[in-house]
N, C-alpha and C positions, 0 to 999 in steps of 0.2 A: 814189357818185362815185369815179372813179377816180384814181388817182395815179401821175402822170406821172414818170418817171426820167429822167434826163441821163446817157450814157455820162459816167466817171471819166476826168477828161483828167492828163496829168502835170503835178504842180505843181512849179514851179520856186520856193526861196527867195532871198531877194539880201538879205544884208545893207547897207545904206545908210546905216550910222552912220558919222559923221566925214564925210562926201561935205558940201559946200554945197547948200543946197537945190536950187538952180538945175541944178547936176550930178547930183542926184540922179533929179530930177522927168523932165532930159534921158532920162535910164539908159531909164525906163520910157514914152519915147515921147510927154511932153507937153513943154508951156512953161509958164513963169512963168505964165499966167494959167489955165494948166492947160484949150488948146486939143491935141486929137491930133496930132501930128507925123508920124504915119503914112501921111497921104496917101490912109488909107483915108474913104470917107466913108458916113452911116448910109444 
């Protein structure tokens, strides 16, 4: 069996400490109920 590789994409970090959750969870493109805000859909 073979194994499969994913090209290494750039990882970006954000610290999110002190942010309100709600400002936070915003930052990275969801909502409180932790739907995507991105408009992209699956």
């Amino acid at each position: 069996m073979g194994c499969r590789t994913r090209p290494i994409r750039d990882i970006e970090v954000i610290n999110l400490g002190g942010l309100p959750e709600a400002e936070a969870l915003r930052l990275l493109g969801v909502d409180e109920q932790v739907n995507d805000l991105s408009g992209k859909t699956k």
